[in-house]
Every structure is written in structure tokens, then in C-alpha cells.
Residue, then its C-alpha position, 0 to 999 in steps of 0.5 A: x778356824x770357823x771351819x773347825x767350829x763348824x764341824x765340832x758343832x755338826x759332830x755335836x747334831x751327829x752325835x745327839x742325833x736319834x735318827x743316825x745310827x751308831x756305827x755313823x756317829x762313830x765313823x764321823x766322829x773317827x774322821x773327826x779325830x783323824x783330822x785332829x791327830x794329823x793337824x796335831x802332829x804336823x811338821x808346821x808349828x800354825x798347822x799344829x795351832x789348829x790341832x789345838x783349835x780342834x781340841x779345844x771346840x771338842x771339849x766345848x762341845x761335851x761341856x755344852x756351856x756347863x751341862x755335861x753333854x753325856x752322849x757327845x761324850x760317850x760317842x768320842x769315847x767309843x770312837x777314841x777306843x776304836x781308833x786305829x792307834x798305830x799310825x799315830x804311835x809311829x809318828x814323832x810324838x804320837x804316843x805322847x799327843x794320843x795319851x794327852x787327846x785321851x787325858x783330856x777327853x777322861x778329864x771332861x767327865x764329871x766325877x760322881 
């Protein structure tokens, strides 16, 4: 569990980062996900525990303990955009795990 919250709070520094280029943001953000995707969506019950582990520290990060953190947000967007969709869909449940991860995330914007 500390692992995860360690990378989500490095994907944070990644992603606010002004001297990273995007295309680095997006690929770090995209293993990132694909870890997510592939706890989520294991065949073992604790495994899938971590999946929502993960999830959970992501939003943190954007939340950012009430200040809506704008560019962690759009990094995970534009990744989720990009992200290769079909390996997750062919999976048992994966369509159903990719549109919730996406809800959730669309959950976190504020509303204007």
C-alpha cells in the first residue's frame, strides 16, 4: 500500500513538474494507469484491493486536500484519452472497470 502512495505522490511532482515535457507526463501517467487497470481487473480478490487502493490515492492527488489540482487532472485526462482501450475491454469486466475509472476521474472536476 505505501508503494502505491508513493508513486501517486511522485505522479503528482510529474505532473506539476514545469521542467518534464508532456509527452513524459502522459507516458508515466500511462504506466500509471495500466498498473491500475491490470490490479483492477486481476483474478484475486486482495490484488483487486490494491487496484482501489490506487484509485483512491489518484483522486487525492487531484483533489489535493480541497484545491482542485487542474494540471494532475488534465495530465490524467489526456492520459485516459490515450490509453489503448482494447486490451482492457477484452478483459472480463473490463468495459465495465474503464467507463467506472472514467466516471470517477469526470467526477473529480469541479463544476463551474
Amino acid at each position: 500500500k505505501s508503494a502505491i502512495i508513493a508513486l501517486t505522490q511522485s505522479m503528482d511532482y510529474v505532473a506539476n513538474s514545469e521542467n518534464l515535457r508532456y509527452e513524459f507526463k502522459i507516458y508515466s501517467c500511462s504506466m500509471m494507469l495500466n498498473l491500475y487497470f491490470k490490479l483492477s481487473l486481476h483474478h484475486d480478490r486482495i490484488v483487486n484491493d490494491y487496484g482501489i487502493v490506487l484509485l483512491n490515492c489518484i483522486k487525492d492527488e487531484i483533489r489535493n486536500y480541497g484545491r482542485f489540482n487542474h494540471k494532475h487532472y488534465e495530465i490524467v485526462s489526456s492520459c485516459l484519452n490515450r490509453l489503448d482501450q482494447i486490451p482492457i475491454r477484452f478483459q472480463q469486466n473490463g468495459n465495465e472497470k474503464l467507463q467506472e475509472f472514467q466516471n470517477e476521474i469526470r467526477n473529480l472536476r469541479p463544476q463551474s
